[in-house]
PQR file with spaces between the fields and no chain letter, atoms N, CA, C, O and H, PARSE charges and radii, in Angstrom:
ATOM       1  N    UNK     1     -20.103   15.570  -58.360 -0.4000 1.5000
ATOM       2  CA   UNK     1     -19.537   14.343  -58.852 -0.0000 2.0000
ATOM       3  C    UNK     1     -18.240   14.062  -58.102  0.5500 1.7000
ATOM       4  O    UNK     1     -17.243   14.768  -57.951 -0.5500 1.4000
ATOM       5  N    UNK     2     -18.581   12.624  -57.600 -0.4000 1.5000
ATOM       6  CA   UNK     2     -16.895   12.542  -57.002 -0.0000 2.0000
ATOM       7  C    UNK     2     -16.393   11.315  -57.831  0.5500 1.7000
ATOM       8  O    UNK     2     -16.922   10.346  -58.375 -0.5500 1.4000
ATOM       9  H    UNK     2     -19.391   12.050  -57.723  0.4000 1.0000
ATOM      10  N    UNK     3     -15.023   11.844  -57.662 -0.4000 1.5000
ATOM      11  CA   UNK     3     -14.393   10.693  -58.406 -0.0000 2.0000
ATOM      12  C    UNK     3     -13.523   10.020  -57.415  0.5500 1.7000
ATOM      13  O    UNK     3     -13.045   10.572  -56.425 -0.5500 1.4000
ATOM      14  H    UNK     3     -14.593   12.631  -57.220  0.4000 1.0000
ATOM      15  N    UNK     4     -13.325    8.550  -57.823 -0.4000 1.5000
ATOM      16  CA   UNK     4     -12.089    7.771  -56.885 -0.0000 2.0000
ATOM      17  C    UNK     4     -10.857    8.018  -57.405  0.5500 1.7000
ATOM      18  O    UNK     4     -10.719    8.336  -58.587 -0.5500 1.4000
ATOM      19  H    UNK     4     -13.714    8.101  -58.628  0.4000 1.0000
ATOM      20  N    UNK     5     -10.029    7.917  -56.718 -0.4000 1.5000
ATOM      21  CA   UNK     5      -8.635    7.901  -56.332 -0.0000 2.0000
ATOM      22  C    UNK     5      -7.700    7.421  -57.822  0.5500 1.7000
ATOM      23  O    UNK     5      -7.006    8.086  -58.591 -0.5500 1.4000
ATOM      24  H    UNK     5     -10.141    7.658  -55.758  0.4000 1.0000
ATOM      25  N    UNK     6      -7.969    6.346  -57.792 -0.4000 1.5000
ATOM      26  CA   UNK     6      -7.780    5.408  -58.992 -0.0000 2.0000
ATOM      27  C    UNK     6      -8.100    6.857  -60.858  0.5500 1.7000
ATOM      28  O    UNK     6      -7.323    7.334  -61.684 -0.5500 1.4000
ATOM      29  H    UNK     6      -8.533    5.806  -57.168  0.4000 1.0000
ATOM      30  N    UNK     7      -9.356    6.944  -60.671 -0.4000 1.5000
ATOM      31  CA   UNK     7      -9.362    8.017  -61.677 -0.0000 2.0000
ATOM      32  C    UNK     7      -8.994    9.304  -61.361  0.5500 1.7000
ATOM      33  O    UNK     7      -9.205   10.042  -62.323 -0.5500 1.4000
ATOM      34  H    UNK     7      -9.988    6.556  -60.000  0.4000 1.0000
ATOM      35  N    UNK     8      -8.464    9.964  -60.277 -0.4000 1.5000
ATOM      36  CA   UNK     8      -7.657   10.825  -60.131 -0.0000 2.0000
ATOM      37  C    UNK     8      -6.362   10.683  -60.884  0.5500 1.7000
ATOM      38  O    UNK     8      -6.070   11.089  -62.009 -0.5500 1.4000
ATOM      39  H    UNK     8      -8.292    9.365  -59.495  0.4000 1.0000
ATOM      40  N    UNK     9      -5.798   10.148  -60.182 -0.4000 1.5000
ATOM      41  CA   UNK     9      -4.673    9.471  -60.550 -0.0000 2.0000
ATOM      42  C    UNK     9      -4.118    9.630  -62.528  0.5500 1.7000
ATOM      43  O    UNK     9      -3.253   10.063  -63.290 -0.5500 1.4000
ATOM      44  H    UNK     9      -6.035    9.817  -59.269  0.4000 1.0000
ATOM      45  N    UNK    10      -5.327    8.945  -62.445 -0.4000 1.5000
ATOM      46  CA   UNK    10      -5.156    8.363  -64.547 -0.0000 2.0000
ATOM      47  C    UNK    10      -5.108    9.902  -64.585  0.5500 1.7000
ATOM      48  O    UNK    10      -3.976   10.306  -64.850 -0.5500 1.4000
ATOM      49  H    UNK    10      -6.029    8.593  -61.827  0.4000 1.0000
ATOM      50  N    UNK    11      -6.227   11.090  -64.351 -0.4000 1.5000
ATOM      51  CA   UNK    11      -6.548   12.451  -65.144 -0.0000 2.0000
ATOM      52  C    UNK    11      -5.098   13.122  -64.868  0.5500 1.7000
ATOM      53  O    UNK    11      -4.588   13.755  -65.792 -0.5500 1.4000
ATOM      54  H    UNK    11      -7.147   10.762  -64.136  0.4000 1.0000
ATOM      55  N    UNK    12      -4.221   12.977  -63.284 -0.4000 1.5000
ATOM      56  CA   UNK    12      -3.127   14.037  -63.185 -0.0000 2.0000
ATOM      57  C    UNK    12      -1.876   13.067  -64.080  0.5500 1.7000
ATOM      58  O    UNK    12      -0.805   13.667  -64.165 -0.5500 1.4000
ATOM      59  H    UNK    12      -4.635   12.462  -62.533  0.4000 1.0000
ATOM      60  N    UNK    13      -1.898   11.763  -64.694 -0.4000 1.5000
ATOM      61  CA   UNK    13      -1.088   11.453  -65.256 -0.0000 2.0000
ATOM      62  C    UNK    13      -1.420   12.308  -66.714  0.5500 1.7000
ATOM      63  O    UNK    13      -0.436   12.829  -67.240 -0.5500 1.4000
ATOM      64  H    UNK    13      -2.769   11.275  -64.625  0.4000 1.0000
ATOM      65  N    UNK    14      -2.704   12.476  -67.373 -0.4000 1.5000
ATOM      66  CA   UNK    14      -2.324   12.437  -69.132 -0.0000 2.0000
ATOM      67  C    UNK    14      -1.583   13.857  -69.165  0.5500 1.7000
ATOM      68  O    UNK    14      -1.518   14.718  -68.288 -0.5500 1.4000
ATOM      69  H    UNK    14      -3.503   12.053  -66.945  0.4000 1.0000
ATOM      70  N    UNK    15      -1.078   13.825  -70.384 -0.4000 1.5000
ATOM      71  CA   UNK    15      -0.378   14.905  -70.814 -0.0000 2.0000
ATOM      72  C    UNK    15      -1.418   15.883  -72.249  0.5500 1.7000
ATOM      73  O    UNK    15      -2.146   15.479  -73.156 -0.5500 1.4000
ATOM      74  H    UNK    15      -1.131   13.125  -71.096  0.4000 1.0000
ATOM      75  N    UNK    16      -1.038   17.071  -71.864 -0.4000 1.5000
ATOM      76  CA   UNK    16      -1.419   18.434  -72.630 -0.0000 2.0000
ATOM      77  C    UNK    16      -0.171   18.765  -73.350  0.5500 1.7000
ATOM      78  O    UNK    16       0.972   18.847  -72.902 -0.5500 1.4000
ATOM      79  H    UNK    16      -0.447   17.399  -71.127  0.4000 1.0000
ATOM      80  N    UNK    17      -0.707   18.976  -74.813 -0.4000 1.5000
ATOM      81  CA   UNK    17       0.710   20.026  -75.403 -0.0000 2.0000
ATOM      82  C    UNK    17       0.569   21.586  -74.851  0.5500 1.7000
ATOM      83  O    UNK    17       0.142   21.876  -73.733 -0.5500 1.4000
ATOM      84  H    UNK    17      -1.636   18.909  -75.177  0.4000 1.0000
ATOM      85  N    UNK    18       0.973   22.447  -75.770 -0.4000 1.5000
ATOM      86  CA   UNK    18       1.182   23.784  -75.400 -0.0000 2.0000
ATOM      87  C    UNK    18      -0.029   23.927  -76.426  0.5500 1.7000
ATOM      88  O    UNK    18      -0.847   24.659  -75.869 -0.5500 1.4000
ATOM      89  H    UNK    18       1.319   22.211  -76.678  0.4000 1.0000
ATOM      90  N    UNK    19      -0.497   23.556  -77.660 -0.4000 1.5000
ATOM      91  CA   UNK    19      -1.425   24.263  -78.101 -0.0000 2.0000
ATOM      92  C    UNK    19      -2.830   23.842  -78.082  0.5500 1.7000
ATOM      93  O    UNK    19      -3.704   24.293  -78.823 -0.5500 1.4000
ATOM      94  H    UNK    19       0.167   22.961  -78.112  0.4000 1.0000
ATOM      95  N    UNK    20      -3.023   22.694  -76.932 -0.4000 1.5000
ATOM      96  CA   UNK    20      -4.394   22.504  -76.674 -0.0000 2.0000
ATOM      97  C    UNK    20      -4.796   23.570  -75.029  0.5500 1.7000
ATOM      98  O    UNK    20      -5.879   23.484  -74.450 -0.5500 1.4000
ATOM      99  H    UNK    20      -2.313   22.328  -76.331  0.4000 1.0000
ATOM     100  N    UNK    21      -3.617   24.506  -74.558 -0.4000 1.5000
ATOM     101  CA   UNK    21      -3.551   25.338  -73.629 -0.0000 2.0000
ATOM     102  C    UNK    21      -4.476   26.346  -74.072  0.5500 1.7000
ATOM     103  O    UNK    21      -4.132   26.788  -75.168 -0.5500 1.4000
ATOM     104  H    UNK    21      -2.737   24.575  -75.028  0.4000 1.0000
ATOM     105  N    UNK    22      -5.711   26.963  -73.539 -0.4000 1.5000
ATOM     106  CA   UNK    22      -5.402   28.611  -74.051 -0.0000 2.0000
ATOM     107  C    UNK    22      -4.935   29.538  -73.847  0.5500 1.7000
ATOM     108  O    UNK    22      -4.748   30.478  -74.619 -0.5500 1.4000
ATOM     109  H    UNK    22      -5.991   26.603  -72.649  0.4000 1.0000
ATOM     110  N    UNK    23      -4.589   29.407  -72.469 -0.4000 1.5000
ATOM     111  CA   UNK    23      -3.891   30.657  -72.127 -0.0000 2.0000
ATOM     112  C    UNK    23      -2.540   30.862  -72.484  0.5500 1.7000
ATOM     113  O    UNK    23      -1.683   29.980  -72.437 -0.5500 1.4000
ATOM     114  H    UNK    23      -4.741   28.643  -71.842  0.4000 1.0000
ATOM     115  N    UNK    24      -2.339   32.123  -72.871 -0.4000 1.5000
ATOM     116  CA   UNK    24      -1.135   32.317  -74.420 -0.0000 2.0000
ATOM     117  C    UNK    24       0.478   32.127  -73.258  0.5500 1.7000
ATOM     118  O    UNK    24       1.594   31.716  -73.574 -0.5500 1.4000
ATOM     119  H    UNK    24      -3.036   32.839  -72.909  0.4000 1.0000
ATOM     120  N    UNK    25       0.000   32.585  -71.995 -0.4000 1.5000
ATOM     121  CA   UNK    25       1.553   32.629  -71.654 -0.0000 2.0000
ATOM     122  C    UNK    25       1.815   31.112  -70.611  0.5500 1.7000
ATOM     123  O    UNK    25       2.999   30.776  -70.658 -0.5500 1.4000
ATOM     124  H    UNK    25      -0.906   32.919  -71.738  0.4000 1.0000
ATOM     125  N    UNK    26       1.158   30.408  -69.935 -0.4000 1.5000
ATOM     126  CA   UNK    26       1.251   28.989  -69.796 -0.0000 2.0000
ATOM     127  C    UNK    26       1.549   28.107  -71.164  0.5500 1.7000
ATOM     128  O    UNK    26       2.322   27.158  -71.026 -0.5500 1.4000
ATOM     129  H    UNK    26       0.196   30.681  -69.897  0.4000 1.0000
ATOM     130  N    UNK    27       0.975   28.359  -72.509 -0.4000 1.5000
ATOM     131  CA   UNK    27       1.572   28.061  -73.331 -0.0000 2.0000
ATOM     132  C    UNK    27       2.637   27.576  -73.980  0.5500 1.7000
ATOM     133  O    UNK    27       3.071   26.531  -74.467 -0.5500 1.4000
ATOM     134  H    UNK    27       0.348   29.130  -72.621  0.4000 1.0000
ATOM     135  N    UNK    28       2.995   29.076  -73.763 -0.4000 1.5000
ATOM     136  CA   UNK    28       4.664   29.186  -74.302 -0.0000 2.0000
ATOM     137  C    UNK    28       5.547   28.367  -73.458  0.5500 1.7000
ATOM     138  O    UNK    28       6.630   27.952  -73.870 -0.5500 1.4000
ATOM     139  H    UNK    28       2.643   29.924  -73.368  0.4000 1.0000
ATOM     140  N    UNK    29       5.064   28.117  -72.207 -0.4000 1.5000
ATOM     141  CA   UNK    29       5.864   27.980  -71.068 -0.0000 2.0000
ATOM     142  C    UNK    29       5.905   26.117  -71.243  0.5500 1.7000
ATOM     143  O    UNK    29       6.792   25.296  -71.004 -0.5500 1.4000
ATOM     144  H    UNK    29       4.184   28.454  -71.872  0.4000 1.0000
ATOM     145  N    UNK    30       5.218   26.053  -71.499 -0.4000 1.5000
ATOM     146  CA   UNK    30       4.867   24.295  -71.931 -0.0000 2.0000
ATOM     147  C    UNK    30       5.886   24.197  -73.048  0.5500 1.7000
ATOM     148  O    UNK    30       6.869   23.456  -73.066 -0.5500 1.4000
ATOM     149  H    UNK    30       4.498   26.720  -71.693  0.4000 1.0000
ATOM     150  N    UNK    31       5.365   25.357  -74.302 -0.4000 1.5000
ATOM     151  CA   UNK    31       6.188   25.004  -75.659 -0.0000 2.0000
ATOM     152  C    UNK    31       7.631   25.037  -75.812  0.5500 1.7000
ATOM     153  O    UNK    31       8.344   24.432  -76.613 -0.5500 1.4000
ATOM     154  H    UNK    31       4.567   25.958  -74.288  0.4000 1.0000
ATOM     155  N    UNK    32       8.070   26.267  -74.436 -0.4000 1.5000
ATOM     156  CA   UNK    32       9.869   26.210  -74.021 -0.0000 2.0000
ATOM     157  C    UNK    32      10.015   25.231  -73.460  0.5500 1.7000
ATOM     158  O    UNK    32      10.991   24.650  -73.934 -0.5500 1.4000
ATOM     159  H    UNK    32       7.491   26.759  -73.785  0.4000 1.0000
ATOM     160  N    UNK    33       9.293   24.359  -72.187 -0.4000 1.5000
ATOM     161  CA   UNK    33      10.025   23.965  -71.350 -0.0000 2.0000
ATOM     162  C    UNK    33       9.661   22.347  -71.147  0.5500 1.7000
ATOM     163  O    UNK    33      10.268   21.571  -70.410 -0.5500 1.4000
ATOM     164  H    UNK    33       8.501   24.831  -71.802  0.4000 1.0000
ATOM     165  N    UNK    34       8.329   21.995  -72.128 -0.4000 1.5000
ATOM     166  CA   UNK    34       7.548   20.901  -71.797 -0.0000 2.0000
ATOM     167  C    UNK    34       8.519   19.768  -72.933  0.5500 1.7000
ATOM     168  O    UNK    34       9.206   19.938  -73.940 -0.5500 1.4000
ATOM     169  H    UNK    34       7.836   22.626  -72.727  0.4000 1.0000
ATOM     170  N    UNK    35       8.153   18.739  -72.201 -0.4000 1.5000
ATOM     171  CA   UNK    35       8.618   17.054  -73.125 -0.0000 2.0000
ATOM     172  C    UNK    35       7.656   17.313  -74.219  0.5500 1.7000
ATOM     173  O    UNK    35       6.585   17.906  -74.340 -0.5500 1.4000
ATOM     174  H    UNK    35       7.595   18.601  -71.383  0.4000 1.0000
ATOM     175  N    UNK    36       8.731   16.407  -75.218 -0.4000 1.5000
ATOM     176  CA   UNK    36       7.739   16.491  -75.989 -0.0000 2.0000
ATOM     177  C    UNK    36       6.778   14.394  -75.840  0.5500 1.7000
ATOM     178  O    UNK    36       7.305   13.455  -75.245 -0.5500 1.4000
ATOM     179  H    UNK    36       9.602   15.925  -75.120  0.4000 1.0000
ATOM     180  N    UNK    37       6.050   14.362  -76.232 -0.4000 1.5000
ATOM     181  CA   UNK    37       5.049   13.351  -75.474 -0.0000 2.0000
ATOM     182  C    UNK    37       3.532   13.479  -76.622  0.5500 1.7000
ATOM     183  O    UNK    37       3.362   14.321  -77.504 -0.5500 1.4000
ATOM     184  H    UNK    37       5.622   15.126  -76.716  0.4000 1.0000
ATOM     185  N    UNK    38       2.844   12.641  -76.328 -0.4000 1.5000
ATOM     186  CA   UNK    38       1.517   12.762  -77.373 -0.0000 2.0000
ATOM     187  C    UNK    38       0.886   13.055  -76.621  0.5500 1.7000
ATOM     188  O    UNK    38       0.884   12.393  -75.584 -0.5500 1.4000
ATOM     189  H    UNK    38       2.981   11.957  -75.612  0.4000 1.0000
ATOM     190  N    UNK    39      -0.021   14.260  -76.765 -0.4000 1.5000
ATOM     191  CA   UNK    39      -1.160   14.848  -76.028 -0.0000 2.0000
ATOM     192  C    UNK    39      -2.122   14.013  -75.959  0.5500 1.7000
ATOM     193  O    UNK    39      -2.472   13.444  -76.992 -0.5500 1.4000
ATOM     194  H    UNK    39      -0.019   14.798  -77.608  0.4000 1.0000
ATOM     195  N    UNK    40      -2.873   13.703  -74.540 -0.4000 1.5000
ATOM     196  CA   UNK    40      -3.983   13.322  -74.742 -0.0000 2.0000
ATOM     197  C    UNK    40      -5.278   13.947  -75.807  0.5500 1.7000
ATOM     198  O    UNK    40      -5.788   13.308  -76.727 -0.5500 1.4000
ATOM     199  H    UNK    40      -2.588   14.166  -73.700  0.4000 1.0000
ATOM     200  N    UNK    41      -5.492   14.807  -75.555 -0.4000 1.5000
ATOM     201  CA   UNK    41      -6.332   15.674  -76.074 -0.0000 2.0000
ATOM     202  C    UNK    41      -6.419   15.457  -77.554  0.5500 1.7000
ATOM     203  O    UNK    41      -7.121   14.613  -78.112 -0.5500 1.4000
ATOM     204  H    UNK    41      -5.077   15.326  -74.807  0.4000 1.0000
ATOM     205  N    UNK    42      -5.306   16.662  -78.335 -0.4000 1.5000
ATOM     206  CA   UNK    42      -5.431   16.213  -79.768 -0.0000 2.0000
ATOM     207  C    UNK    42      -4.507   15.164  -80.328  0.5500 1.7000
ATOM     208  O    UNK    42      -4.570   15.025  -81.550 -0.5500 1.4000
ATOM     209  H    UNK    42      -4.736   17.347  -77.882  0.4000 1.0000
ATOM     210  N    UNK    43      -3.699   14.433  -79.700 -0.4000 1.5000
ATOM     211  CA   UNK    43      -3.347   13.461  -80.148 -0.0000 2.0000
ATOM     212  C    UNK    43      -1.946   13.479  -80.642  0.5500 1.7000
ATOM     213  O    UNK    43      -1.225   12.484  -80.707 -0.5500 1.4000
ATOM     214  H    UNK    43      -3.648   14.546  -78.708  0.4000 1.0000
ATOM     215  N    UNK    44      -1.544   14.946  -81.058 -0.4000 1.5000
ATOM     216  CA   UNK    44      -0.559   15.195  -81.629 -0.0000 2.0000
ATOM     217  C    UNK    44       0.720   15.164  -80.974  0.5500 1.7000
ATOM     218  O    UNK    44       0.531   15.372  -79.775 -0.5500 1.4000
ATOM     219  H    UNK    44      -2.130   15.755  -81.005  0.4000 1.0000
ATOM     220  N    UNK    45       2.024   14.985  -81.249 -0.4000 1.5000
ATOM     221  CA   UNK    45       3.559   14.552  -80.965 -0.0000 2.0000
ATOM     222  C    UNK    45       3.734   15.968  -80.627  0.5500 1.7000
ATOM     223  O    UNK    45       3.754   16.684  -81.628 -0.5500 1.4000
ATOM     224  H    UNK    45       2.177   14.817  -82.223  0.4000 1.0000
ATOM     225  N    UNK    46       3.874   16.621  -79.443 -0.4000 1.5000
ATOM     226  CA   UNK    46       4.748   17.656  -79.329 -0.0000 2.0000
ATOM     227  C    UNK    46       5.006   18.249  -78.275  0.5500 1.7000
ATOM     228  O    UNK    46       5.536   17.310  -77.680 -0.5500 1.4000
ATOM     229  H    UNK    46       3.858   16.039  -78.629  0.4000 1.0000
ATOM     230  N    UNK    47       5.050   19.211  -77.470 -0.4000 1.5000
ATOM     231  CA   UNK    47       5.683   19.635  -76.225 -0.0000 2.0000
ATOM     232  C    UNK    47       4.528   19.695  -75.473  0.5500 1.7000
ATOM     233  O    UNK    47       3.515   20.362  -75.688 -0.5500 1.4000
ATOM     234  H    UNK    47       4.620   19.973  -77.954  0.4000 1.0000
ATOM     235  N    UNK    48       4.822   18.791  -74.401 -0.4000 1.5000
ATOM     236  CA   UNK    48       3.450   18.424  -73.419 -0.0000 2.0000
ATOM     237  C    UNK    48       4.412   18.825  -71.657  0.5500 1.7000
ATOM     238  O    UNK    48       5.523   19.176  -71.258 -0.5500 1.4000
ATOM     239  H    UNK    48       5.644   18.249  -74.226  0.4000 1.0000
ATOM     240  N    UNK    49       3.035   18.461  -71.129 -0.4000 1.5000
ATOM     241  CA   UNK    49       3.196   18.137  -69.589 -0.0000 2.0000
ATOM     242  C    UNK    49       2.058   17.944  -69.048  0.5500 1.7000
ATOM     243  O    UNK    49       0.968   18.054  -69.610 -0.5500 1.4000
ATOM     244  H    UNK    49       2.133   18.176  -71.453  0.4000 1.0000
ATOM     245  N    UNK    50       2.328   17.552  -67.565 -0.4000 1.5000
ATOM     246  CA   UNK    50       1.210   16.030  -67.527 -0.0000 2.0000
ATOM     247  C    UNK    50       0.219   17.346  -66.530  0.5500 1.7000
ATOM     248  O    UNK    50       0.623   18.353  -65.950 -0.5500 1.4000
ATOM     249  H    UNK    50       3.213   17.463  -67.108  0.4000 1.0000
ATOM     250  N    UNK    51      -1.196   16.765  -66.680 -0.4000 1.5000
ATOM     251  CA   UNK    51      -2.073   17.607  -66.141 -0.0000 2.0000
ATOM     252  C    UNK    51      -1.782   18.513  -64.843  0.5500 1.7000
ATOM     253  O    UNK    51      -1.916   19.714  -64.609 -0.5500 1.4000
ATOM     254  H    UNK    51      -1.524   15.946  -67.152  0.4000 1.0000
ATOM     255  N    UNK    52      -1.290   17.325  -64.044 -0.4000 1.5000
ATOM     256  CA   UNK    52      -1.069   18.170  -62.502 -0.0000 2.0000
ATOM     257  C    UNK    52       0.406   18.894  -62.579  0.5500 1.7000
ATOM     258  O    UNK    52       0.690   19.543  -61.573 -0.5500 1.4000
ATOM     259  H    UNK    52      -1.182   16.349  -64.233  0.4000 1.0000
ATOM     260  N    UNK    53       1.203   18.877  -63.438 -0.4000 1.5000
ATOM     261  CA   UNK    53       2.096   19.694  -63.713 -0.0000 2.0000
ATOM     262  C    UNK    53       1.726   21.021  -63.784  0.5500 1.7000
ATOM     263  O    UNK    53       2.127   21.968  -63.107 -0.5500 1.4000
ATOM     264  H    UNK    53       0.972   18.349  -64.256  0.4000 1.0000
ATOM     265  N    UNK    54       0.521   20.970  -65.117 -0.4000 1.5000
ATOM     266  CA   UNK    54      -0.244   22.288  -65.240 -0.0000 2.0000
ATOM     267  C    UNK    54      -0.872   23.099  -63.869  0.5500 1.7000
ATOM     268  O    UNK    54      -0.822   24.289  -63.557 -0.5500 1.4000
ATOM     269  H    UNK    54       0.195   20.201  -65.667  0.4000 1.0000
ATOM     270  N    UNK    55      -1.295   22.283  -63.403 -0.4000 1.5000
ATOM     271  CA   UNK    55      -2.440   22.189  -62.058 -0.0000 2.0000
ATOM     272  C    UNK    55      -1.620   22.845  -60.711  0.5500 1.7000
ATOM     273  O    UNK    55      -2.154   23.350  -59.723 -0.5500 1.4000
ATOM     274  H    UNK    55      -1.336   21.316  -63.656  0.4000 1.0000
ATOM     275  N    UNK    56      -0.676   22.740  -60.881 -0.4000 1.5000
ATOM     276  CA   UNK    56       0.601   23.260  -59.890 -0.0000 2.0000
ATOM     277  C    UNK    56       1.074   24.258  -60.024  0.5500 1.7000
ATOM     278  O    UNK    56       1.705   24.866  -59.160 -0.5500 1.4000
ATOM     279  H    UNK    56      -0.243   22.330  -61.684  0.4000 1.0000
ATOM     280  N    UNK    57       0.794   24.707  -61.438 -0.4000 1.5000
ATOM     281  CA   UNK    57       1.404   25.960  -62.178 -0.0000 2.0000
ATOM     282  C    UNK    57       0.315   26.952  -61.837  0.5500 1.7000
ATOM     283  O    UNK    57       0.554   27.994  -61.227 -0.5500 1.4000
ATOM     284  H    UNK    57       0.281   24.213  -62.139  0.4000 1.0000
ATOM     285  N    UNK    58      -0.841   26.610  -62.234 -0.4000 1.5000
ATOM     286  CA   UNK    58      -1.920   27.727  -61.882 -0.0000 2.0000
ATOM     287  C    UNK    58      -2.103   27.504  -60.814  0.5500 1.7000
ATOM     288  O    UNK    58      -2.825   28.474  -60.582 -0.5500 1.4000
ATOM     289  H    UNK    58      -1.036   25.764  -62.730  0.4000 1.0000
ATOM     290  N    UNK    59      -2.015   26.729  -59.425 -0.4000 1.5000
ATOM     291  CA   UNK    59      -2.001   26.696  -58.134 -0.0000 2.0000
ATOM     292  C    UNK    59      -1.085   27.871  -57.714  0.5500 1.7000
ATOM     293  O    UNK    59      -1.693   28.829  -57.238 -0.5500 1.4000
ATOM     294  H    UNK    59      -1.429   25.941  -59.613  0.4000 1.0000
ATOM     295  N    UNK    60       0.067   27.966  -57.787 -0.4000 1.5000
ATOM     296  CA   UNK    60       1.212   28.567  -57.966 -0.0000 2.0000
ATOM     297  C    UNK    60       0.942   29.865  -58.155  0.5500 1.7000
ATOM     298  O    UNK    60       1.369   30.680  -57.337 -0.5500 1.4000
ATOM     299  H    UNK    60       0.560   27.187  -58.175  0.4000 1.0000
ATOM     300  N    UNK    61       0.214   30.266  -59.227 -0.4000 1.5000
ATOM     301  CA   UNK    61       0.537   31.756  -59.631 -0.0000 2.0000
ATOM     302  C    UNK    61      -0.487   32.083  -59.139  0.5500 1.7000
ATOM     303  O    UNK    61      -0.595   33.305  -59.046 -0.5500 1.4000
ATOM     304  H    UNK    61      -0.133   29.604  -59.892  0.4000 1.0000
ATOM     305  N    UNK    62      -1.770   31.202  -58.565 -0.4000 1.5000
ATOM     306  CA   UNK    62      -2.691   31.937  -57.556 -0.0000 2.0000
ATOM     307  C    UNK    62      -2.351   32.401  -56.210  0.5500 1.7000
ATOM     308  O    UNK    62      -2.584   33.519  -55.751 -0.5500 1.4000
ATOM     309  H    UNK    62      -1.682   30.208  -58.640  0.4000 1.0000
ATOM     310  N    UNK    63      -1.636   31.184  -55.488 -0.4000 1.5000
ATOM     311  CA   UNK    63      -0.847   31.992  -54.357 -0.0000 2.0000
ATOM     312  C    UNK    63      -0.064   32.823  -54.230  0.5500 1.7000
ATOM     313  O    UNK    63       0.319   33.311  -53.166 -0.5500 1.4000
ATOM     314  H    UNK    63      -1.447   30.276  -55.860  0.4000 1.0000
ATOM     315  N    UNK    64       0.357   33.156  -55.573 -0.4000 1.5000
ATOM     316  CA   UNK    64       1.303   34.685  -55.777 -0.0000 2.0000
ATOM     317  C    UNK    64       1.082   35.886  -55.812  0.5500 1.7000
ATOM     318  O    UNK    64       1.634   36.843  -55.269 -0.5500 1.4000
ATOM     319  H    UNK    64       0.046   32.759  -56.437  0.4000 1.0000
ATOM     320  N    UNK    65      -0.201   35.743  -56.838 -0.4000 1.5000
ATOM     321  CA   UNK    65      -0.898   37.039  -57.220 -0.0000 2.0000
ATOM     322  C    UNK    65      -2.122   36.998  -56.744  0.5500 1.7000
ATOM     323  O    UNK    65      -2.437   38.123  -57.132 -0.5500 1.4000
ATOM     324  H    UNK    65      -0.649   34.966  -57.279  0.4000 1.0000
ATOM     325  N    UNK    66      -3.367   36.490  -56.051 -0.4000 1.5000
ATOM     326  CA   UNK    66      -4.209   36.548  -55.329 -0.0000 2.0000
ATOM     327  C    UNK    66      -4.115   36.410  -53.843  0.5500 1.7000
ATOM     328  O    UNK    66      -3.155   35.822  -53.345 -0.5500 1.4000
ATOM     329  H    UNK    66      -3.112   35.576  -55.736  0.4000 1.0000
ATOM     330  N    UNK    67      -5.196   36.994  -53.015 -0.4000 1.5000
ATOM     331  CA   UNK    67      -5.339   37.005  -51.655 -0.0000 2.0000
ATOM     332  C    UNK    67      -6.725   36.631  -51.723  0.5500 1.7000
ATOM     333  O    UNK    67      -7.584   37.143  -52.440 -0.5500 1.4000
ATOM     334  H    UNK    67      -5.975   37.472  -53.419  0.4000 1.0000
ATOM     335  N    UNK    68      -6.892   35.422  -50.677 -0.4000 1.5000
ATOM     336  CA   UNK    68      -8.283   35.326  -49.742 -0.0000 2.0000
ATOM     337  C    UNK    68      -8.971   36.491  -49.686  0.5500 1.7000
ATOM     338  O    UNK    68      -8.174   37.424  -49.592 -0.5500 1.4000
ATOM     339  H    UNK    68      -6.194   35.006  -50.094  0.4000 1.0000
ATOM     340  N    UNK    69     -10.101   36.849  -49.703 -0.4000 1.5000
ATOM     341  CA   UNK    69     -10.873   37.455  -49.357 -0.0000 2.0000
ATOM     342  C    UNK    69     -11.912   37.178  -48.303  0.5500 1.7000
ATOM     343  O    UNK    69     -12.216   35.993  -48.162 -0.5500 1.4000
ATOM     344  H    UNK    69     -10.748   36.090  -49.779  0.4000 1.0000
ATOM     345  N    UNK    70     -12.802   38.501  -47.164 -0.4000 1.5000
ATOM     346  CA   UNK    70     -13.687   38.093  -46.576 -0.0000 2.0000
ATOM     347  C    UNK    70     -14.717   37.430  -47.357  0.5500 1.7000
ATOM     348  O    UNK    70     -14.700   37.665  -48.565 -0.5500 1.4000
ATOM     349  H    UNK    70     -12.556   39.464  -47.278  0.4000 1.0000
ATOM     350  N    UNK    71     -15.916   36.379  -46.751 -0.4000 1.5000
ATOM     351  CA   UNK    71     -16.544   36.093  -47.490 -0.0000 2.0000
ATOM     352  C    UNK    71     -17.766   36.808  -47.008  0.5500 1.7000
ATOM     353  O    UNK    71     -18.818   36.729  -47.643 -0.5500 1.4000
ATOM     354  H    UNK    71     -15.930   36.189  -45.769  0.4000 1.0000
């Protein structure tokens, strides 16, 4: 499935709170450090950040702690 540009765009704008996250320590990290904003997701008022925020974060800690492998 490809998507255009235009709906890129909209998905790295919405915002996630910390408890529609599962992973417990990106979480917290949202719930210390994120706006608070209405989640897309559940709807609710509370400490968010916008998708590609997230998306940068786990980009991030893959180039830290993983290596390429042969294929």
């Amino acid at each position: 499935m490809t998507i255009s540009y235009d709906e890129h765009e909209g998905l790295t704008q919405r915002d996630i709170c910390f408890e529609c996250i599962g992973d417990s320590y990106l979480s917290g990290l949202v719930e210390k450090d994120g706006q608070n904003a209405e989640c897309f997701y559940c709807k609710e008022e509370q400490a968010c950040i916008s998708l590609k925020e997230l998306a940068d974060r786990v980009e991030g800690a893959f180039e830290t702690h993983f290596a390429r492998t042969a294929d």
